[in-house]
C-alpha positions as CSV (number, residue, x, y, z in Angstrom):
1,X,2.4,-12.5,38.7
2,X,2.9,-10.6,35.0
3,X,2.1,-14.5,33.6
4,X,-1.0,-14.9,35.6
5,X,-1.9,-11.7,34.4
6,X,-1.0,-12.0,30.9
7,X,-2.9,-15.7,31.2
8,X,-6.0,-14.2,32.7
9,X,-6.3,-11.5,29.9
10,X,-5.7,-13.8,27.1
11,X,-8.7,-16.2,28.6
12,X,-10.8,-13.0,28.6
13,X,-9.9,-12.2,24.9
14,X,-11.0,-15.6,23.7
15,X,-13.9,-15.4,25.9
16,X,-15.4,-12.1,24.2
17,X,-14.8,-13.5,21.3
18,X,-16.5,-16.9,21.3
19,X,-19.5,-15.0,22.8
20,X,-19.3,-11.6,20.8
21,X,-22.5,-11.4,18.5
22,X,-22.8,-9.7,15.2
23,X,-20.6,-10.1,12.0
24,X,-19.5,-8.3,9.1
25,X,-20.4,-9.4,5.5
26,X,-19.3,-11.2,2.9
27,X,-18.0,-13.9,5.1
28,X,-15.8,-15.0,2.2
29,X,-15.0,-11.6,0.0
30,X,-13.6,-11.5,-3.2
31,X,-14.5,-13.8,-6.6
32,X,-15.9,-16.8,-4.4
33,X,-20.0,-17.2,-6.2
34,X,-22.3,-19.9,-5.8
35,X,-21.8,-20.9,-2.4
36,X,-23.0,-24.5,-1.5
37,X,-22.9,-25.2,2.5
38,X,-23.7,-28.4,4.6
39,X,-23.1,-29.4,8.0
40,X,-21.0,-32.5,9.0
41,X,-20.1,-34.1,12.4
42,X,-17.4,-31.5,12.8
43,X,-18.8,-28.6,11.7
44,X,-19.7,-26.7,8.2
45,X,-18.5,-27.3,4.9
46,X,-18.9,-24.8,1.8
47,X,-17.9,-24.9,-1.9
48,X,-17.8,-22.1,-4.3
49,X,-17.7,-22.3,-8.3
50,X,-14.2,-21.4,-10.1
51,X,-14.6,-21.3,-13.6
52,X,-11.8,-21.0,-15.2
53,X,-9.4,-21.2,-12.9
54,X,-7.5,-24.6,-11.5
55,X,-7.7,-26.0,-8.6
56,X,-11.2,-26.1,-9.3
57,X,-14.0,-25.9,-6.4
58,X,-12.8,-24.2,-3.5
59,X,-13.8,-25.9,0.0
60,X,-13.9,-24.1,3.4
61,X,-14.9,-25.3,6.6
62,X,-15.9,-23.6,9.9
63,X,-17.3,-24.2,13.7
64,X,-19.7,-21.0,13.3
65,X,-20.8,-20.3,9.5
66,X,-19.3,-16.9,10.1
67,X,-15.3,-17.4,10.1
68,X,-14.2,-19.6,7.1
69,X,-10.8,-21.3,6.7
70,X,-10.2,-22.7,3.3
71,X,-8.8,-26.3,3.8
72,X,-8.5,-27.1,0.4
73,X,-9.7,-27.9,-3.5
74,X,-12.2,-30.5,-4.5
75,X,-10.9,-31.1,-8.1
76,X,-7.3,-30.9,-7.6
77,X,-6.0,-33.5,-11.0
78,X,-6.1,-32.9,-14.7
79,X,-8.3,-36.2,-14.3
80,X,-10.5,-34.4,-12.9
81,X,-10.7,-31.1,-13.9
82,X,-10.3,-30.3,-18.0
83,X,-9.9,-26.6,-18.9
84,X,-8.8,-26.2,-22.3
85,X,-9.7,-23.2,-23.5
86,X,-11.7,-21.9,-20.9
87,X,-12.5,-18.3,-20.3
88,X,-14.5,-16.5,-17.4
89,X,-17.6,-17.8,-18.6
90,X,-16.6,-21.6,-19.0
91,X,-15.4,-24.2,-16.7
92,X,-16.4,-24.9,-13.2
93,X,-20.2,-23.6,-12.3
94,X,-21.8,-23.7,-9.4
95,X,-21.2,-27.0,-7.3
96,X,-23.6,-28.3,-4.4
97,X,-22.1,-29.5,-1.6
98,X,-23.9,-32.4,1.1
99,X,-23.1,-35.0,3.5
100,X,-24.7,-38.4,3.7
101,X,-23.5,-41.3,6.3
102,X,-20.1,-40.6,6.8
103,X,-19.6,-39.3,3.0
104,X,-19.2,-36.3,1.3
105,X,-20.6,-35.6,-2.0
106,X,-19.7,-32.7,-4.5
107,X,-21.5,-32.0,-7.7
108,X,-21.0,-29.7,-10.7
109,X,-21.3,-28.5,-14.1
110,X,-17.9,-28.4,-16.4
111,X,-18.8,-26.1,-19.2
112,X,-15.6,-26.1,-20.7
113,X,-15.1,-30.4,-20.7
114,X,-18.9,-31.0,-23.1
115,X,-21.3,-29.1,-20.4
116,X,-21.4,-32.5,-18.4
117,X,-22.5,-33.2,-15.1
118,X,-20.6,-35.1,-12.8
119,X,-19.5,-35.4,-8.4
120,X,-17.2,-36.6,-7.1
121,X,-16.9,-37.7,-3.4
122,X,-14.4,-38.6,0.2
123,X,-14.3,-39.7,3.5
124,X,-11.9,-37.2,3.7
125,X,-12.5,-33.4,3.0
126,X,-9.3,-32.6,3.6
127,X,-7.8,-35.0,1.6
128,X,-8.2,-36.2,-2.2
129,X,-11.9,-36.6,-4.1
130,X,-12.6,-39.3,-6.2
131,X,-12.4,-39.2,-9.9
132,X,-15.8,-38.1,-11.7
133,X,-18.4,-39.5,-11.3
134,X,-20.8,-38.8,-14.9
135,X,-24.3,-38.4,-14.8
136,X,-26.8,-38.1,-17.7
137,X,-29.3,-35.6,-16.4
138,X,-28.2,-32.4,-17.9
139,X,-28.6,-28.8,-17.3
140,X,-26.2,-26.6,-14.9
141,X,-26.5,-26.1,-11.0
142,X,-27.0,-29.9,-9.9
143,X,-28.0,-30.7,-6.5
144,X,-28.6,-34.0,-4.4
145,X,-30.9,-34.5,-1.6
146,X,-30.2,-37.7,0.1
147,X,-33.4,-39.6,1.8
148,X,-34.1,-43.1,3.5
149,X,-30.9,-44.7,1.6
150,X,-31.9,-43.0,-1.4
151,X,-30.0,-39.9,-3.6
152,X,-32.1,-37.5,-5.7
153,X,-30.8,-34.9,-8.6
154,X,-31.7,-31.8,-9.6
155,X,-30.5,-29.4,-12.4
156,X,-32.0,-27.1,-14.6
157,X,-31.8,-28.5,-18.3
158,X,-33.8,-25.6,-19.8
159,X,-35.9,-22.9,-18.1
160,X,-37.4,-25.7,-15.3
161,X,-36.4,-27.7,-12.6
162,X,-35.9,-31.4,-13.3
163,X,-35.7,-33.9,-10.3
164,X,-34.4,-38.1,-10.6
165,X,-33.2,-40.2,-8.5
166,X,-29.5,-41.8,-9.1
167,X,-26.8,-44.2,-7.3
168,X,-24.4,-41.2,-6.5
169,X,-21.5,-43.9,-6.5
170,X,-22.0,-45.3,-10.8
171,X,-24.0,-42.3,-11.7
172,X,-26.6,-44.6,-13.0
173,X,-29.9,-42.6,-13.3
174,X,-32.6,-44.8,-11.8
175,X,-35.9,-43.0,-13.0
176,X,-37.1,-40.8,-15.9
177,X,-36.0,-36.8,-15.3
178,X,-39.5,-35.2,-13.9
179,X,-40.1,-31.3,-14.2
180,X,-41.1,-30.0,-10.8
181,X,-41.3,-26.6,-11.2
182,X,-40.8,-23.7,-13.4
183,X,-40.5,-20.8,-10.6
184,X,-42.3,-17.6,-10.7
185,X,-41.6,-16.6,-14.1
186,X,-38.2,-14.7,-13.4
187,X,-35.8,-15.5,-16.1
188,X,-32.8,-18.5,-15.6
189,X,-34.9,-20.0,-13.0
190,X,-31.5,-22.3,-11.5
191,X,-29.4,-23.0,-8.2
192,X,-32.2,-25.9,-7.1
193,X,-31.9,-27.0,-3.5
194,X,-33.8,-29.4,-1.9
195,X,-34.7,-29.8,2.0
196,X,-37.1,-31.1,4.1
197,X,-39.0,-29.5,7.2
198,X,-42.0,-30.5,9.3
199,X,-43.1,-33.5,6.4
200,X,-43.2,-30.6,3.9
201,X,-40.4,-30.9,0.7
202,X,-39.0,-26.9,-0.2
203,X,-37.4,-26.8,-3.6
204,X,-35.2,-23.3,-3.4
205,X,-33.9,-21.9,-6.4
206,X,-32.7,-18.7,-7.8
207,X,-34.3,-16.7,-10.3
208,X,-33.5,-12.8,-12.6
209,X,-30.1,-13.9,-13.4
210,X,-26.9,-13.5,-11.6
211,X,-27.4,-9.1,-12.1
212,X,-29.2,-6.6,-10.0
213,X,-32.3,-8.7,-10.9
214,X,-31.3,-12.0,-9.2
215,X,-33.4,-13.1,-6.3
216,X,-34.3,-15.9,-4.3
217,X,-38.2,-18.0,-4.4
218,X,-38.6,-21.3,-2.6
219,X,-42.2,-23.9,-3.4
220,X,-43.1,-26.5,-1.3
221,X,-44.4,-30.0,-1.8
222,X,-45.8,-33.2,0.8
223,X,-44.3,-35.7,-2.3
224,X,-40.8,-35.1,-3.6
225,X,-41.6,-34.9,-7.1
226,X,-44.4,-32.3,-6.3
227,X,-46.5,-30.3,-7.4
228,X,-44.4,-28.0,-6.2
229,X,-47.0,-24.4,-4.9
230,X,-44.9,-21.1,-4.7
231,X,-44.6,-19.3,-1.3
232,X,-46.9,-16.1,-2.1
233,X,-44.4,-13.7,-0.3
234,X,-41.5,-14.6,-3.1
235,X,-39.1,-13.4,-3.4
236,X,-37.3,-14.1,-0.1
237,X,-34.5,-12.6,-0.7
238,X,-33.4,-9.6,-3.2
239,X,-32.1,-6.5,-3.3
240,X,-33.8,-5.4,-6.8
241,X,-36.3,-3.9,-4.4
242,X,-36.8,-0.1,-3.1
243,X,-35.2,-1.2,0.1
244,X,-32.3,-2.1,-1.3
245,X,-31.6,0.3,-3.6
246,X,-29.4,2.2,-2.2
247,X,-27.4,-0.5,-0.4
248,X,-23.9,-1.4,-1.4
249,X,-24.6,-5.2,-1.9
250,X,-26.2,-6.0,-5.3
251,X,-26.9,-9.1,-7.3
252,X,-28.1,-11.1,-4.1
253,X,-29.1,-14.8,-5.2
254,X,-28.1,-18.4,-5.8
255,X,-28.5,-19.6,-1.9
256,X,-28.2,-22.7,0.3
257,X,-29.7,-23.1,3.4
258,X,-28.2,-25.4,6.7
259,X,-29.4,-25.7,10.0
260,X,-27.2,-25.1,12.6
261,X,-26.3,-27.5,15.8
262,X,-28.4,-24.9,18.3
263,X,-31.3,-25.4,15.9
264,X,-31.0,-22.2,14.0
265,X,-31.1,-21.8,10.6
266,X,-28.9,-20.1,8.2
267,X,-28.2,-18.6,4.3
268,X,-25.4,-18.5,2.4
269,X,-25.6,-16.6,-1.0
270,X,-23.6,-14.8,-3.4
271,X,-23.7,-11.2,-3.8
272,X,-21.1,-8.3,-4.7
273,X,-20.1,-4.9,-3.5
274,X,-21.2,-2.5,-5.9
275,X,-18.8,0.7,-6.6
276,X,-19.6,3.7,-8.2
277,X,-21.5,3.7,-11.6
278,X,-22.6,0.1,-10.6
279,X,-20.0,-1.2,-11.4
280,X,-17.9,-4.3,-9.8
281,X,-14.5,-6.1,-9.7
282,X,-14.1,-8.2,-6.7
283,X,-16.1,-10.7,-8.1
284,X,-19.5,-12.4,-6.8
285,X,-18.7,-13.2,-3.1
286,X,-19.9,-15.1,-0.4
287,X,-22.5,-13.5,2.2
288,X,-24.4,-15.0,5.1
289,X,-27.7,-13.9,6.7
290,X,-30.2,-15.6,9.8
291,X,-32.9,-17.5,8.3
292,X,-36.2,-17.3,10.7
293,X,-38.3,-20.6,9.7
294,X,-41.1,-21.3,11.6
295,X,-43.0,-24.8,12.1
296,X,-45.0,-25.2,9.0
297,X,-44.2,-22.0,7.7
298,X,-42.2,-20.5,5.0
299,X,-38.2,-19.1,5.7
300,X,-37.9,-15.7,6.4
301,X,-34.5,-14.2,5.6
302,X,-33.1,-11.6,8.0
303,X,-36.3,-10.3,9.3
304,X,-37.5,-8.3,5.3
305,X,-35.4,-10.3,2.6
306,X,-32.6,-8.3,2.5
307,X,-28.9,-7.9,4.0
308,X,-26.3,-5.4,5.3
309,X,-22.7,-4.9,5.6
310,X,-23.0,-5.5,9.1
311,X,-25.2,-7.8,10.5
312,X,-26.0,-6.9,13.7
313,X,-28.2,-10.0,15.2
314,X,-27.2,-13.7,17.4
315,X,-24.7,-15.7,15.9
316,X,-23.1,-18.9,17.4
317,X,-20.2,-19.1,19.2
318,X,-17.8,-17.7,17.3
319,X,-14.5,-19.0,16.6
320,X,-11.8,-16.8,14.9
321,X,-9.0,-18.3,12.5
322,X,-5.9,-17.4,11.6
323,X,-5.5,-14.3,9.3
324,X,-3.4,-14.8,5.9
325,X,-0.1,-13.3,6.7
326,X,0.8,-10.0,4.5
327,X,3.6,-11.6,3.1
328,X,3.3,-14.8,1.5
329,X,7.1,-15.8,0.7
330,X,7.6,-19.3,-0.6
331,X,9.9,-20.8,1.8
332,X,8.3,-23.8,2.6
333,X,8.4,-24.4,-1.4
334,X,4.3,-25.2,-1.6
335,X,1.4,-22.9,-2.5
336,X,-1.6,-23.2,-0.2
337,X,-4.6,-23.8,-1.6
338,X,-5.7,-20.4,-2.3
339,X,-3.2,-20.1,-5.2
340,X,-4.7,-20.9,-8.7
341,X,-3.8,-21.2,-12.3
342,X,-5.4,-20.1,-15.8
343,X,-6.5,-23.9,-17.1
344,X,-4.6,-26.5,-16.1
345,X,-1.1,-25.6,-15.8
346,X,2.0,-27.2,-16.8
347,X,4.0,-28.1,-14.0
348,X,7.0,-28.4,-14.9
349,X,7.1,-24.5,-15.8
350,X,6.4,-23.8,-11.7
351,X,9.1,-24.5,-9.3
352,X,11.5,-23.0,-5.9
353,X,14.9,-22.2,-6.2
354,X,16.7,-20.7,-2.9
355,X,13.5,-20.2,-1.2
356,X,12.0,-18.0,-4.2
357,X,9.5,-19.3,-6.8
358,X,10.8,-19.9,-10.1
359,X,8.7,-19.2,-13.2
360,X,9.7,-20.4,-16.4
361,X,9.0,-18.1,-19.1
362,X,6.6,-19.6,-22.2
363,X,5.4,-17.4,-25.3
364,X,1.8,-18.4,-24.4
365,X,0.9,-14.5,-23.0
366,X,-2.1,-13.3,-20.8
367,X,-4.4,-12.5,-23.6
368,X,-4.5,-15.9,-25.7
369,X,-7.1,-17.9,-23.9
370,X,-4.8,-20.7,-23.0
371,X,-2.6,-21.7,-19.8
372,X,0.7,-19.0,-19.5
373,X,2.8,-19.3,-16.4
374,X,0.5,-17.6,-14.4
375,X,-0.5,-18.0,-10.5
376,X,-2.2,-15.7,-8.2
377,X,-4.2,-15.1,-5.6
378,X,-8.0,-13.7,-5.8
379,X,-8.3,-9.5,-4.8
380,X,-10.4,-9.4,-1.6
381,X,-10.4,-5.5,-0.7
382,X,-11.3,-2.7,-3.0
383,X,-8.5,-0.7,-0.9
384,X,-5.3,-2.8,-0.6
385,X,-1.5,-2.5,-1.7
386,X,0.3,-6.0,-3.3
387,X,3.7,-6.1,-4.0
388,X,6.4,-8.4,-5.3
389,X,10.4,-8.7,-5.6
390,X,11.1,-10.2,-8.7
391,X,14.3,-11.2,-11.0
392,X,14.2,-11.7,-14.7
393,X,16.8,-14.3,-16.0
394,X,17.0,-13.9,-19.4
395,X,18.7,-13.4,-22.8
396,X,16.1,-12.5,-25.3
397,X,14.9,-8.8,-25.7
398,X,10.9,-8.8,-25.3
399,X,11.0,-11.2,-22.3
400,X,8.8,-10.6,-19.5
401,X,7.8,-10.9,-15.4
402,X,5.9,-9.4,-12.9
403,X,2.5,-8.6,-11.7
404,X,-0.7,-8.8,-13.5
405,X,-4.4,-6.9,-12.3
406,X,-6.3,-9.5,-14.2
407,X,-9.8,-9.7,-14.9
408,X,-10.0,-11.9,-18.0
409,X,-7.8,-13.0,-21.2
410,X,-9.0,-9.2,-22.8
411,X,-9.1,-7.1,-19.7
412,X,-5.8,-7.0,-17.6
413,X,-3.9,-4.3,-16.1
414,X,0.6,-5.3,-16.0
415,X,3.2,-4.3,-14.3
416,X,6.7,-5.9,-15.8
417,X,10.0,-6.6,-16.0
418,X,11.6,-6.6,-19.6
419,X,14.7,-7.8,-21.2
420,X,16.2,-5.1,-23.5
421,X,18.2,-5.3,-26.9
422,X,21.2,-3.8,-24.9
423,X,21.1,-6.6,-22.0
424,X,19.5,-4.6,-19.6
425,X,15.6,-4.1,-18.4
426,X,13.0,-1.8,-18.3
427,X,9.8,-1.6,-15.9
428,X,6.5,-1.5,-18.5
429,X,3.1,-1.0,-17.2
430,X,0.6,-2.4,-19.8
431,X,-3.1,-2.3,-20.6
432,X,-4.6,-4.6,-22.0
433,X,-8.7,-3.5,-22.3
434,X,-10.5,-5.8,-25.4
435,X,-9.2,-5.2,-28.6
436,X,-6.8,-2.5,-27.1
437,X,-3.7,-2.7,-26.1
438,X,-1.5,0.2,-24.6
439,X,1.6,0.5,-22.8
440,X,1.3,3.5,-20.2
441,X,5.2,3.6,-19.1
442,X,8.2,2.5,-20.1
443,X,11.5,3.3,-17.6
444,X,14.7,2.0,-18.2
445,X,16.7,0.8,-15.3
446,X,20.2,2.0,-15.0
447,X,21.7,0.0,-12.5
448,X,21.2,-4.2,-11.8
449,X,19.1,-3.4,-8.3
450,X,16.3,-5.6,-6.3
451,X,13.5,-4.6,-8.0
452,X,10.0,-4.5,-5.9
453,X,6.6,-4.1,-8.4
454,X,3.8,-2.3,-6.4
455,X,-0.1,-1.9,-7.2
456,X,-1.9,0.3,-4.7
457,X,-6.1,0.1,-5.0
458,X,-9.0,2.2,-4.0
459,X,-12.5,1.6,-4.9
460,X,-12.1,3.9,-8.0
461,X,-7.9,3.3,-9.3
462,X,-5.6,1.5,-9.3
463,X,-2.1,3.0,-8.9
464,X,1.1,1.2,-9.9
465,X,4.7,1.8,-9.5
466,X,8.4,0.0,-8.6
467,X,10.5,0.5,-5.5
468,X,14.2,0.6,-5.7
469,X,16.7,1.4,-2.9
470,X,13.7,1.9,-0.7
471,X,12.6,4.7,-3.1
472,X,9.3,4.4,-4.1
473,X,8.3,5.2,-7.8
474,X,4.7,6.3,-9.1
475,X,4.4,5.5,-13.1
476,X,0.5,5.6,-13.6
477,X,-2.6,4.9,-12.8
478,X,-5.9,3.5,-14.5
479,X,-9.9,3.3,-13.4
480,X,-11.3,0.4,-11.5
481,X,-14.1,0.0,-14.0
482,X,-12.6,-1.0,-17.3
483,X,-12.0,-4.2,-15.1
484,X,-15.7,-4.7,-14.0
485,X,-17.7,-7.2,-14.8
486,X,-19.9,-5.1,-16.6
487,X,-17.3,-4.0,-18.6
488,X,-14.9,-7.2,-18.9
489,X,-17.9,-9.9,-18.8
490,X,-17.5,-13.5,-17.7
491,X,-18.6,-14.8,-14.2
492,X,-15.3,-14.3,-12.4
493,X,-13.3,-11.7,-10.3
494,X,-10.1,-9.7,-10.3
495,X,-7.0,-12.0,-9.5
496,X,-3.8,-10.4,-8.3
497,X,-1.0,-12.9,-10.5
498,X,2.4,-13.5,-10.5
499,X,3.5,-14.4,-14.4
500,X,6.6,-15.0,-17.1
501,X,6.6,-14.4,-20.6
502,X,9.2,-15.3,-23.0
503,X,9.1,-13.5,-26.8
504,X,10.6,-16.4,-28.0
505,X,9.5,-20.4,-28.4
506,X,12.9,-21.7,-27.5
507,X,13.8,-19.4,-24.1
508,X,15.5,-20.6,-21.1
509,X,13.9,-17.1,-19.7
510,X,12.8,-18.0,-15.9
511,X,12.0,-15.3,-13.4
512,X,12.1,-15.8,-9.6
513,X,9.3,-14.2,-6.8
514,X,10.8,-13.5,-3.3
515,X,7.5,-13.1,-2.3
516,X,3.6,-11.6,-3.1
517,X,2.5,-9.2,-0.4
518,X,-1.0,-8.2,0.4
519,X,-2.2,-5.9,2.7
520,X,-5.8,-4.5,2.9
521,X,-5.4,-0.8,3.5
């Protein structure tokens, strides 16, 4: 009886919560911008940009556009992905995402690698992408469109929208780049999307700038390569508007549009969660909001062009997926695909040892625009607690391990082990803000111990310390904001990373992780 019971009440559970209505935005928090969606046989597909950061072009999928499970990277080789010397405003920018006859197509801008445009493409999402695939139309933001056997491009190459048509499988461009249209005069008219409804063609784009000023205007056309008329009612979506203006999300823009299986139609845009003085640090996240688009008639997001927290309005079936665990140990001896590197990394200086990861020390530090032995996970809550039990194997006084807050190459916040003259370590906490560089604390350890690093957040500090023998010590604290991207720059978001530093060019330093926990508090 206590089984049928416990059965019964677990059918209920799932029950309510395929049918429970309403969500909570962003659908995808922390630094995940420039979301490109499409639907598939199976169900949704989206794609964020990653800058800097390798494996490039994180891919999600989901059965409700609401809860997202990241499945994997697009541009997971050093063939594909080239990094040198790439800060948070290089790199990977903001890919497009579409699905065409059994085939799935993902195109992008590398900064970093001559500013080229290229896509790559599978059978299999979940599985390896091709190599690149080069195209010659320039500009950032590509897009396809795929119609009657043919594939169209679009990009921005300098204040317009270009449109040709190529073979997506050479990247031969088969006719002359044509300007389409211009936008309504915001600046950095980009993000170009193409879709067809009710024998009209609607070019969306995203215009302002990727500040409070960034919005969202869509044009129309009956021919593909226009003239494209602007909907009167732009924008269709910002919050540098008086309804907005007291809201928490800010920067709304650079959307995609998909229609759902029911019929519905649906945005996905990036935005971030302001904090106080404007600031923010999680990055440009992914949010989602109802589109209402009539027969004939131009889309209508969320009722007035604007969108909340919680969204309280019909959703599809939803379908819940498994939360990240709090502690990630490394066991198994893989990173999931959530784990990423400054440029491309070198291999050989990540490995597991006796279920721990095992980071070899190099002198390249976290301030020298290159790839250290560095791998983290992206911050998702401004109130959380990470923590991580590490070791520090080493012989050379200066050597270093631990946890990193980091924003950029100039703007980090650490929290360390070091290797001392007289063969024993200290705990450092660092800050590294632009051209300065201070260390906060420096305490000396007395006894060889498990040593545990912790960094606690709210929206305004963050607050770091070190447990030992279960005791837990406070050594300092430091303001949300110098991380901003206001204040730091660059395109990115806060990544929570694990790192080894040696002070010398010939160290056999290596430190080992037990573990990286996370907790949103």
């Amino acid at each position: 009886m206590q089984n049928i019971r416990l059965y019964l009440f677990s059918l209920v559970f799932c029950v309510i919560e395929i049918f429970a209505q309403g969500y909570e935005n962003p659908v995808i928090p922390g630094f995940h911008p420039d979301p490109s969606v499409c639907k598939a046989d199976d169900g949704y597909y989206l794609v964020n940009s990653s800058f800097q950061y390798f494996p490039g072009v994180p891919l999600f999928y989901s059965r409700d556009l609401v809860n997202w499970e990241q499945i994997g990277n697009c541009l997971t080789r050093n063939s594909q992905l080239k990094l040198d010397g790439a800060g948070a405003g290089g790199g990977i920018f903001a890919p497009t995402i579409r699905y065409d006859n059994g085939t799935f197509y993902m195109i992008t801008t590398n900064i970093s690698d001559g500013g080229r445009n290229f896509l790559v493409h599978t059978k299999d999402p979940r599985g390896e992408w091709s190599e690149p695939v080069w195209l010659e139309q320039g500009g950032i933001d590509p897009s396809l469109y795929f119609e009657d056997g043919k594939c169209y491009m679009v990009s921005n190459p300098g204040g317009y929208i270009v449109l040709c048509e190529i073979n997506p499988m050479t990247g031969e461009q088969l006719t002359p780049s044509r300007k389409i249209w211009s936008g309504t005069g915001g600046r950095y008219p980009e993000g170009p999307h193409i879709y067809k409804k009710d024998g009209w063609y609607y070019l969306l784009i995203s215009e302002g700038g990727t500040e409070v000023a960034h919005s969202i205007t869509i044009a129309r056309s009956r021919f593909i390569d226009g003239p494209y008329i602007g909907n009167p009612a732009n924008p269709i979506l910002t919050h540098a508007c008086q309804a907005a203006e007291t809201n928490q999300i800010q920067g709304t823009g650079h959307a995609d549009i998909v229609e759902a299986e029911d019929g519905s139609w649906w945005m996905v845009c990036l935005a971030y969660r302001a904090m106080p003085g404007f600031h923010h640090t999680l990055g440009r996240e992914t949010f989602l909001a109802p589109v209402r688009w009539d027969k004939n008639a131009w889309p209508v997001v969320n009722g007035n062009g604007t969108i909340s927290l919680k969204m309280d309005v019909p959703t599809l079936p939803l379908y819940p997926v498994a939360e990240r665990p709090e502690k990630i140990d490394f066991k198994n001896e893989v990173l999931s695909s959530e784990w990423v590197h400054l440029q491309n990394p070198i291999k050989e200086n990540y490995r597991f040892k006796n279920g721990n990861l095992r980071l070899m020390a190099t002198p390249v530090t976290l301030s020298q625009w290159k790839s250290p032995t560095f791998v983290g996970i992206r911050q998702t809550d401004f109130d959380m607690e990470a923590a991580t039990s590490v070791s520090l194997e080493s012989k050379n006084a200066g050597d270093e391990a631990g946890l990193t807050i980091f924003m950029e190459f100039d703007s980090h916040y650490d929290l360390f082990l070091q290797q001392n003259n007289d063969n024993t370590k200290s705990v450092v906490l660092r800050y590294k803000l632009g051209e300065m560089e201070h260390i906060e604390k420096v305490v000396s350890l007395t006894k060889k111990a498990d040593i545990e690093l912790n960094i606690k957040s709210d929206i305004s500090y963050y607050y770091f310390g070190y447990t030992v023998d279960g005791v837990y010590h406070e050594i300092g604290k430091m303001n949300t904001r110098y991380l901003s991207s206001e204040t730091a720059g660059g395109f990115t978001g806060v990544i929570i990373g694990l790192y080894a530093v040696s002070a010398s060019e010939k160290s056999n330093a290596f430190a080992d992780f037990k573990y990286l926990k996370y907790k949103a508090k």
